[in-house]
DOTOR-76210 format. One record per residue: z, x, y of N, C-alpha, C, O in turn. Coordinates in steps of 0.05 Angstrom, whole numbers, plus 5000, padded with zeros to 4 digits. Layout:
BEGIN
ZXYZXYZXYZXY/...
This chain:
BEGIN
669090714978667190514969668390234972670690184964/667290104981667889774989665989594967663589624965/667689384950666589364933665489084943665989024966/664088914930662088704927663188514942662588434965/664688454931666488164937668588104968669287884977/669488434981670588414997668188605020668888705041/665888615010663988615033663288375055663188335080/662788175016662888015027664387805036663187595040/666987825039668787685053669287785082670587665098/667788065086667788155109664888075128664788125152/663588005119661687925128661587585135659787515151/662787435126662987255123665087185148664987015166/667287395144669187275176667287405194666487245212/666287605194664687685218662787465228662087465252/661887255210660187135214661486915226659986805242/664086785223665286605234666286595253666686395267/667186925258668186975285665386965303665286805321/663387105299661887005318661286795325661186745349/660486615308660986315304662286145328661485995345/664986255319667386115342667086145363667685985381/665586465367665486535395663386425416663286445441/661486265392658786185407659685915418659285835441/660785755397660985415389664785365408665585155419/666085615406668085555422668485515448666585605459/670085415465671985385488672685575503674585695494/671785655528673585835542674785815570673185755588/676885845574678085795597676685775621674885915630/678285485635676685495657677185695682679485705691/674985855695675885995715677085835736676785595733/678485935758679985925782677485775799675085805801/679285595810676885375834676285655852673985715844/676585765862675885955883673286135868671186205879/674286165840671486395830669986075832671286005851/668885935829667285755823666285735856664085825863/668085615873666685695899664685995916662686035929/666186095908665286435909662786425896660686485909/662886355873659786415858657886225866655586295863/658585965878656585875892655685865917653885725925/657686045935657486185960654986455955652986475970/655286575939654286825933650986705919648986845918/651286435909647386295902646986205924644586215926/648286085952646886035974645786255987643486275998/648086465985646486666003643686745987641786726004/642886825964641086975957638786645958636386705955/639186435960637286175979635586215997633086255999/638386196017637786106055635686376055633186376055/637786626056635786846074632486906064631887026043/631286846075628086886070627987166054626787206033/629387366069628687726059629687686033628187786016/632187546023632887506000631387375974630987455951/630687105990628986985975627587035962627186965939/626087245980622687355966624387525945622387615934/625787595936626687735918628687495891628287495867/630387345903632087195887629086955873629186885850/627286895885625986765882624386795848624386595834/623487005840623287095812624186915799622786765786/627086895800628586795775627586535771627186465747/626886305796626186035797623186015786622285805777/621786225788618886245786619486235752618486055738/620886425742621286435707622286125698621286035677/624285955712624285755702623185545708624085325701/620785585721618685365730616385405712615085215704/615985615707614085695683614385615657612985475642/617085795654618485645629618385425621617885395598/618785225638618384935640616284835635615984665617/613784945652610884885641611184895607611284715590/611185135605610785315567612185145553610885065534/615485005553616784955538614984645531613884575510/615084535551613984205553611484215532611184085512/609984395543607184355533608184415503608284215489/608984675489609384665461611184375448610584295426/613184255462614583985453612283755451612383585434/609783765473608083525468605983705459604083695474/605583835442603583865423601384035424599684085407/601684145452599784335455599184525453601084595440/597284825455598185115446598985155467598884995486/599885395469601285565495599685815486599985935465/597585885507596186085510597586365522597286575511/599186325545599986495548602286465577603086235581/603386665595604986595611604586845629604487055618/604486835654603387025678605686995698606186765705/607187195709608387215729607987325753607387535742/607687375775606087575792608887695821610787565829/608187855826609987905848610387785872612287875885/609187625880607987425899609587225894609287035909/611487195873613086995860611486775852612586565851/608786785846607186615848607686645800608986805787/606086445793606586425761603886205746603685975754/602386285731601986145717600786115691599586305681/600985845676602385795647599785685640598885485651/598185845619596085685604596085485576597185545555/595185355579595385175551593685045542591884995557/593584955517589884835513591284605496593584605486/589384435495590284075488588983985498587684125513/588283655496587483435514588483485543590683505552/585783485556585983565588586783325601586183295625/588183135586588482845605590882835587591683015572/591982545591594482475575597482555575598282745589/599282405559601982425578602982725571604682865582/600982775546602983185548601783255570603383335587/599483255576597983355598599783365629599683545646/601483095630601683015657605283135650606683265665/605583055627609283235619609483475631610883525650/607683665619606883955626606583975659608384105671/604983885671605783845694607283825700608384015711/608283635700611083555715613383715708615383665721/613383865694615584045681616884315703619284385706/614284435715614784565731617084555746619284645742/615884395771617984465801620184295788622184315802/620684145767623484015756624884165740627284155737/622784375728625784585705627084665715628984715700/627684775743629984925748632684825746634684915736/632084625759633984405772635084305749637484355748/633884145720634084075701635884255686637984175677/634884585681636384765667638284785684639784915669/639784755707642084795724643784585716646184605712/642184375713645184155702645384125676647484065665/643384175663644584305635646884595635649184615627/646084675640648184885651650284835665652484945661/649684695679652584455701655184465673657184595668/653684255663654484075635655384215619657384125608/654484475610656084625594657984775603659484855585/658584845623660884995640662784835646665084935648/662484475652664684325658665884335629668284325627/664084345606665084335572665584575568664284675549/666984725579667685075579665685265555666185475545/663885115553662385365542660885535557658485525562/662585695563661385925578658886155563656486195569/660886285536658786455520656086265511653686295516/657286075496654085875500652385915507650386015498/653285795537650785835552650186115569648686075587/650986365566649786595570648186665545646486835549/648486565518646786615499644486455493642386515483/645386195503641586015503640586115526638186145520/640786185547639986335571638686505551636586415541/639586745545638887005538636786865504634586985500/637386675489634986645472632686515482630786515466/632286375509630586235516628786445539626686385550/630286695541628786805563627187075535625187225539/628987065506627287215499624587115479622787235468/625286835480622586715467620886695487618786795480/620786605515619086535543617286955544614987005550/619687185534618187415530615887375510613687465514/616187305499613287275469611587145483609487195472/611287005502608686815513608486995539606386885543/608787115554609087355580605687525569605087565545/603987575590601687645591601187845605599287995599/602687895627601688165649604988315641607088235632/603988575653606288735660608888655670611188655661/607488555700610688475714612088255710614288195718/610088115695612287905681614388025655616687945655/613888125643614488235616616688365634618888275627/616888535656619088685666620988495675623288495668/619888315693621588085709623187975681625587975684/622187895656623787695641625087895627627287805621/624888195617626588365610628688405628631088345624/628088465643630388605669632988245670635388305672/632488065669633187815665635187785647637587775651/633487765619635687715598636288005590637687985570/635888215595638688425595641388375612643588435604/640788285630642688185648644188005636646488075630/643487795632644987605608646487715581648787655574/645087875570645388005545647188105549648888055532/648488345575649788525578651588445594652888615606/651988205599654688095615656187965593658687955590/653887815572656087645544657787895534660187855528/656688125530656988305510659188455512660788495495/659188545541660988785542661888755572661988945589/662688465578664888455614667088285602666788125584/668488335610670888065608670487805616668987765636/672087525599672187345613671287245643669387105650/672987355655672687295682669287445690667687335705/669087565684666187765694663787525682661487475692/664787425665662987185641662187015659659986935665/664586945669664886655679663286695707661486545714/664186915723663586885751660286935749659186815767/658287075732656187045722654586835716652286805725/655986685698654486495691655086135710653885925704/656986165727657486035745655686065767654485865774/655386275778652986425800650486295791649186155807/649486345760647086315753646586005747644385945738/648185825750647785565747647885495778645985355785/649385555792648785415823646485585831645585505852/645385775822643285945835641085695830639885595850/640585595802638485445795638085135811635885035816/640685025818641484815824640784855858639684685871/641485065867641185135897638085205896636685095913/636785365880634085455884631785275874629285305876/633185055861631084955848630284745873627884675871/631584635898631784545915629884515936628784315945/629584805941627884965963623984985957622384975975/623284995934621184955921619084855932617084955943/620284515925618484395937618484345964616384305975/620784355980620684326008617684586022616284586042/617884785997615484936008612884916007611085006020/613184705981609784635968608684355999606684286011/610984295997610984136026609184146051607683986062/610084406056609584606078607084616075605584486090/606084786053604384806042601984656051600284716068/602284406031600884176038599884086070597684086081/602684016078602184026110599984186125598284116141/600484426115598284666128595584656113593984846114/595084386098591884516092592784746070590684876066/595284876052594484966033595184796006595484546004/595384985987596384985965593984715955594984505948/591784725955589484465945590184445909589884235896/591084675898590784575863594084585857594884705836/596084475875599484545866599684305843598184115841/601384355830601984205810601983925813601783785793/602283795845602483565848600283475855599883235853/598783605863595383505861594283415836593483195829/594583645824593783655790594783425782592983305768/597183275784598283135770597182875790596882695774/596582785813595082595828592782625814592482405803/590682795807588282735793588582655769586582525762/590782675747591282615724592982295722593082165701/593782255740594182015744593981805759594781575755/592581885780591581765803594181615819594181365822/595881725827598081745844597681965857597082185848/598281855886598482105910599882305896601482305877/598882505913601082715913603582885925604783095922/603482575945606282495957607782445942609682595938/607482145923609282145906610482325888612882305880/608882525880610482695860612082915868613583055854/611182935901613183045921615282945919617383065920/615182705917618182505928619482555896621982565896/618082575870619482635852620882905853623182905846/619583155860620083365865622683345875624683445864/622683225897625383255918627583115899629783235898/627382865884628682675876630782845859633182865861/628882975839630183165815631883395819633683455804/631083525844632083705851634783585863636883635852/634683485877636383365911639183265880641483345879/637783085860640382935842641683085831644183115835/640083225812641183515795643183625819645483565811/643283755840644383875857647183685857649183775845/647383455867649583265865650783325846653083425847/649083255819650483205791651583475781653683505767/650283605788651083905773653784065793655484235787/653283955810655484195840657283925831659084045820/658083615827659983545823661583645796663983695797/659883685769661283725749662183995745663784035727/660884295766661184545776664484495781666284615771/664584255802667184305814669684155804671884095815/668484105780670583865773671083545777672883425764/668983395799669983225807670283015792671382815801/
């Protein structure tokens, strides 16, 4: 029998040790794992056969981005749709005009890129477990707003991945993980719009986020291309310099 008082003194370090483990410092990996892991986010980029597959992950944080913005400016979040097509989209109800309106928008093709140098930023400040655990709480709140099947699988299959690399790999297994998964975002968040581009060019994509956001503010939707690129293209600088130390 364990009595009252030294339960709870055991509960209490348990609680600090985790604590430390979240809020603490961990060694920085070897310049080579850091190159490696962002050798290993270009590849799953460039190759198209890859893409259509690595591509998911950017679709979850372009969505995400929609969902998060809109609940910060005030709006509901109806729901969140993923589709196999890597295609995604985020419903919300509010004032159909206005700057949450145009925030929400714009949130999209910029979260990736955005959450990569946040992520940058916490890996040059060696919090590694950190940030595999706001990863893993932000992919399981983005689950509560998930509407179809294969989204619900895509964002499970996701943050188990996260979940099960903090939990039970070593250090090094930590690091080369969550190093991968920050140049993945920084590298993928990149490619996006160069496609909505395309897109455009060809006569498609008539309702892409940068249209929407030209009707809501009556700016081309060139310009918010050129933002597109801006966010992505900097983040990439800012985040692969503080990746590598410079």
């Amino acid at each position: 029998m364990v009595s009252t008082d030294h339960a709870n003194t055991l509960s209490s370090a348990s609680i600090g040790d985790l604590w430390d483990r979240l809020l603490g410092s961990q060694p920085a990996p070897d310049e080579w794992l850091v190159v490696a892991a962002g050798v290993v986010a270009l590849v799953l980029v460039v190759p198209h056969s890859l893409w259509r597959l690595s591509r998911n992950a950017i679709t979850i944080a372009h969505e995400g981005g929609h969902g998060l913005v809109a609940l910060l400016t005030g709006r509901r979040l109806d729901g969140i749709r993923l589709h196999s097509d890597t295609s995604g989209l985020t419903v919300s109800r509010g004032r159909p005009t206005g700057i949450g309106m145009i925030l929400t928008a714009a949130a999209g093709y910029t979260a990736p890129s955005l959450l990569g140098l946040g992520g940058a930023w916490l890996l040059a400040a060696h919090h590694i477990t950190l940030l595999l655990w706001v990863a893993t709480a932000l992919l399981i709140a983005m689950l509560v707003m998930i509407r179809n099947a294969y989204g619900a699988l895509t964002v499970i299959v996701t943050g188990a991945a996260f979940l099960l690399v903090s939990w039970l790999t070593e250090p090094e297994v930590q690091a080369a993980f969550a190093y991968a998964a920050v140049w993945f975002l920084l590298l993928g968040g990149v490619r996006p719009p160069f496609e909505l581009q395309s897109k455009r060019r060809r006569g498609g994509a008539p309702d892409s986020d940068a249209d929407q956001l030209a009707r809501l503010t009556h700016v081309a939707p060139a310009l918010w291309l050129f933002l597109f690129h801006a966010v992505s293209l900097c983040s990439l600088i800012g985040g692969g310099r503080w990746l590598l130390g410079l």
